[in-house]
N, C-alpha and C positions, 0 to 999 in steps of 0.2 A: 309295293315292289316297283320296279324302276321302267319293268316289261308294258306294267298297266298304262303306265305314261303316253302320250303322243310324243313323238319324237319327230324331225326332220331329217337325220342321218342314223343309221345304227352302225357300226365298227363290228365287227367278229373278230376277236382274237382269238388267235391258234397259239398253245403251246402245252402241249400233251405231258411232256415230263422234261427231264428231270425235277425231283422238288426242288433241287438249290436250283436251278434255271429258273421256275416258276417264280420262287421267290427274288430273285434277282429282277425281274420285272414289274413287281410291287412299286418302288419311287413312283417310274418311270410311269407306269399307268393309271394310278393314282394321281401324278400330278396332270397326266393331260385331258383325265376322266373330268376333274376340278377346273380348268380353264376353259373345260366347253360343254357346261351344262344342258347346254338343249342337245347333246348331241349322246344316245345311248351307246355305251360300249357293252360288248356281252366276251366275257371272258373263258373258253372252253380250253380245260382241260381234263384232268384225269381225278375223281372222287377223292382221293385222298391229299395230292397238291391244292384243290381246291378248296379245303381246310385253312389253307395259310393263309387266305385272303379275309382278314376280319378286317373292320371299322372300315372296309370298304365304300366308296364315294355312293350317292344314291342315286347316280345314271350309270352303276355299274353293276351288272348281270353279272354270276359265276355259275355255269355248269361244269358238273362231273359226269364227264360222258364212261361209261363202260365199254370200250373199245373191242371189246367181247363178243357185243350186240351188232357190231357194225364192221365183219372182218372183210377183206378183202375189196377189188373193187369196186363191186356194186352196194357194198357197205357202206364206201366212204360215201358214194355218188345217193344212199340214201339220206345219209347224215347229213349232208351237205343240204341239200332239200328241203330234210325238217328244219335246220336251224335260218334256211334263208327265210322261210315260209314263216314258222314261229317265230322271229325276230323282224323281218322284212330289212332284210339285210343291204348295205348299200355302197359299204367298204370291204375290207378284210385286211387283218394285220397278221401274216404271219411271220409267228416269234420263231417258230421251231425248225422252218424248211427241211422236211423230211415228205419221203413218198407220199403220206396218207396225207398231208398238209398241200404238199403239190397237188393230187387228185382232186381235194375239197378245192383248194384257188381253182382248179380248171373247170368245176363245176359253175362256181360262181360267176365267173367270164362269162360263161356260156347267156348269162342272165343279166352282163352289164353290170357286174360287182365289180368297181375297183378296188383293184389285189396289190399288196406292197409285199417282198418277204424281203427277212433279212440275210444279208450278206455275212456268213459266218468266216468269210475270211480262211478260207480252208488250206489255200495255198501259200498264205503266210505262215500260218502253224504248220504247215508240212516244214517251211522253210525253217522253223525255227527250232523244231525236235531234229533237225538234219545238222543243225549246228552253223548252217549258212548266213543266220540273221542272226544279233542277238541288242536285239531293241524292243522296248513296249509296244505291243499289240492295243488295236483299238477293244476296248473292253464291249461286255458285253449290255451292261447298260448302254454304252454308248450306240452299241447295234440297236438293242431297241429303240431308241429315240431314233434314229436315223429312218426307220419304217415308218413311224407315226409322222413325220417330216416330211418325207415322201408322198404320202397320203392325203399333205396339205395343212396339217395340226401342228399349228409351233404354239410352243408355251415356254414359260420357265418353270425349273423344280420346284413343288412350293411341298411336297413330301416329306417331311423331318424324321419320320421313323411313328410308330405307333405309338398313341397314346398311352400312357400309363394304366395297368389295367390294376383296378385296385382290390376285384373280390374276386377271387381266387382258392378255392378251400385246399389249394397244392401250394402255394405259400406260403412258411409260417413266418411267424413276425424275427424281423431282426433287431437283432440288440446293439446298442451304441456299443462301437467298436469294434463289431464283429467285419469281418472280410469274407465272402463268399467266392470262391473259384470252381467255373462249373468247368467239366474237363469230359468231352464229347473225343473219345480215342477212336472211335471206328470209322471205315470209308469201305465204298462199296470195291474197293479195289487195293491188292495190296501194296499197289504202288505210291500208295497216298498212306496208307496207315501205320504212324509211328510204334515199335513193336510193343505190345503191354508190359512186357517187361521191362522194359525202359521207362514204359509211361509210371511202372508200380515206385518208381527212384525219384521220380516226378514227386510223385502222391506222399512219398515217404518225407521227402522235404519239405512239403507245403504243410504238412497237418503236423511238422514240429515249430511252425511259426505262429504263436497264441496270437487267438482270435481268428484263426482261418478255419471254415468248412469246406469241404472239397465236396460235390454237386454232380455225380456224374448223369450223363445223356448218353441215351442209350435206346434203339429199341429192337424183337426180338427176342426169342428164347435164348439163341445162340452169344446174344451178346447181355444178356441178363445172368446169363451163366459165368461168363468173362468174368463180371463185375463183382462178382459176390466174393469171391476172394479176398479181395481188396475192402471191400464195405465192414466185411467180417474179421481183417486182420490191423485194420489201421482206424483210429477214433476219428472223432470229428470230421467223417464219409458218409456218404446219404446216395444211393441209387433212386435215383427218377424215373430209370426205367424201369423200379417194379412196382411203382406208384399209378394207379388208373389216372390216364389226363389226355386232355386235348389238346391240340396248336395255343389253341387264346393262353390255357393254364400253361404251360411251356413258356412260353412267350411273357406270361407276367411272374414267372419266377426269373427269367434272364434279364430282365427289369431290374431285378431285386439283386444280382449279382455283381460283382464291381468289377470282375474281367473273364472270357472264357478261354480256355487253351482246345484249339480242334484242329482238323486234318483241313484241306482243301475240298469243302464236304456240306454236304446242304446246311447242316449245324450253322458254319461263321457264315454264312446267308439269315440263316434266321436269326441271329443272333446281332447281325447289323442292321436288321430292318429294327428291332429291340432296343438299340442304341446300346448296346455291349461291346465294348473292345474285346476284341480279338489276338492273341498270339497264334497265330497261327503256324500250322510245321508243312513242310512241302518238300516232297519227293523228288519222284518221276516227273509232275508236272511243274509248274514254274509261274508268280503272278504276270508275266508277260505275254504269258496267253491269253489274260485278258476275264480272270476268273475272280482276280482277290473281290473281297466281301464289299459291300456298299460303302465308301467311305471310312474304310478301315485304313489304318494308315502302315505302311509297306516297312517303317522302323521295325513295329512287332511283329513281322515276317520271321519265321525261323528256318533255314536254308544253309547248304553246303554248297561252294562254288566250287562247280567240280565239270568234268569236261565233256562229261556225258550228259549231262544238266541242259535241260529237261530230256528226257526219251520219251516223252509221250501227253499227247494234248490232252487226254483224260484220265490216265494212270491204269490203265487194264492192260498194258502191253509187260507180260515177262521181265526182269531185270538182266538186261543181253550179257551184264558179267555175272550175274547169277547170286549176289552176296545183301541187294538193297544196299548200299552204301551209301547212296545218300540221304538213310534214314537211319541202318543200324550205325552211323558214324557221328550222328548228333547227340552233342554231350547234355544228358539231363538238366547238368549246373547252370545250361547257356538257356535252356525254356524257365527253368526256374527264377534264373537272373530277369529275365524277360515280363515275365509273371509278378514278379517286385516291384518291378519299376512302372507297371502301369499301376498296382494298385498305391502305391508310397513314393510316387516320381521319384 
């Protein structure tokens, strides 16, 4: 393990959640874990985000902390402690800048930890759900890299996306010819989630195009329930969410797939770290926030240009005309059309 090592610097990354955040800093730490091998990084977030992190470099630590263990603030000011103490901590990057992550930087100060956090840019996304800007935001890859910079760590990207993972018992083999379209419809907000009903007009066109199986992604009772409809009314459909699998097995079936259709949603995260193209559909929020998928390209962005676009930097805020229209107003034909062209340019 990379802990047993000697080291001369050890780095503490912070980034508690989201999963598509967590994963969104996969490249980025990954590649500067790689340019500076004598130098331990220990990556702390939440047990189940720390799942995403496979083929990780081997001066790279991942803890799952249970934030359970550790509430309030003589929680964080413990937490802080164990990990300076069990690490011998000598940086700090934080990804997340929130309270418990401000508390843990304040701790570590107290000890001569140099602390970087990132700049989320808050008052530019204010500006630009207000409608007063309407230009590309610095993304969030690009925040992370600016913290480890800060820090004094420049590299170049040398992260390509995860290797190919080849044993997998959630795989099965594909057949010359066949097309795989995996179609991940949910978002923890409904302001991101294109409606199922619309998604099912989707699914109905794609599995009348021989040689395509539609892949869905999924997890939860509530959205396994969703899907079974659809699995059970349309051939050549396969639910993944009611398959037993991990990240890695996830992740080496999106390998196996030639494009996926998802929300603004941890999915087109994992799914770029995977080297999956992405169609992806957006809402309430907007790629100029600063969210689209790792090197996904903003062509198979699916979007209505409308005047209330974006109303929200995350998609949890109510629809203020109350109808989703810039989601019940996107035409299946135009994701479908979308979906074609990446797999048959």
């Amino acid at each position: 393990m990379a802990k047993n090592k000697t080291y001369g610097k050890t780095v503490l990354i912070t980034r508690f959640s989201a999963l598509g955040d967590v994963v969104i800093s996969v490249p980025v730490v990954y590649s500067v874990c790689r340019a500076n091998p004598d130098v331990h990084f220990v990556f702390v977030t939440r047990p189940w985000p720390a799942e995403t992190m496979i083929q990780r470099p081997d001066n790279l630590s991942v803890e799952g902390v249970n934030l359970k263990e550790y509430e309030g603030l003589l929680g964080m000011r413990r937490l802080a402690s164990e990990l300076r103490k069990k690490y011998a901590v000598t940086h700090m990057a934080d990804l997340h800048s929130v309270m418990r992550t401000w508390v843990i930087g304040f701790f570590m100060r107290l000890h001569g930890v140099k602390v970087a956090r990132i700049d989320k840019g808050r008052k530019e996304k204010r500006a630009l759900v207000k409608g007063k800007i309407h230009h590309q935001l610095t993304t969030s890859h690009d925040r992370y890299e600016q913290v480890f910079r800060s820090l004094g760590f420049e590299w170049e990207e040398s992260f390509s996306g995860f290797a190919p993972i080849t044993h997998s018992q959630l795989v099965p083999d594909k057949q010359e010819g066949e097309r795989w379209v995996a179609v991940a419809p949910f978002s923890q907000h409904r302001g991101k989630e294109y409606p199922l009903h619309l998604i099912e007009k989707v699914v109905e066109s794609l599995t009348q195009i021989e040689g395509v199986t539609v892949m869905f992604f999924g997890g939860g009772d509530k959205e396994k329930k969703a899907l079974r409809p659809l699995v059970k009314k349309y051939e050549h459909t396969v639910s993944v969410a009611e398959i037993k699998h991990n990240f890695a097995d996830e992740i080496a079936l999106m390998q196996k797939c030639d494009v996926m259709l998802s929300m603004d949603s941890a999915n087109m995260h994992i799914a770029s770290v995977a080297n999956l193209p992405v169609v992806s559909v957006w809402g309430a929020t907007h790629p100029h926030c600063g969210f689209m998928g790792w090197k996904q390209d903003e062509a198979n962005a699916v979007q209505l240009d409308l005047p209330c676009r974006p109303c929200s930097v995350f998609g949890q805020k109510p629809c203020r005309l109350g109808d989703y229209r810039c989601l019940n107003d996107i035409d299946p034909e135009t994701i479908v059309n979308k979906i074609k062209k990446v797999i048959y340019g």
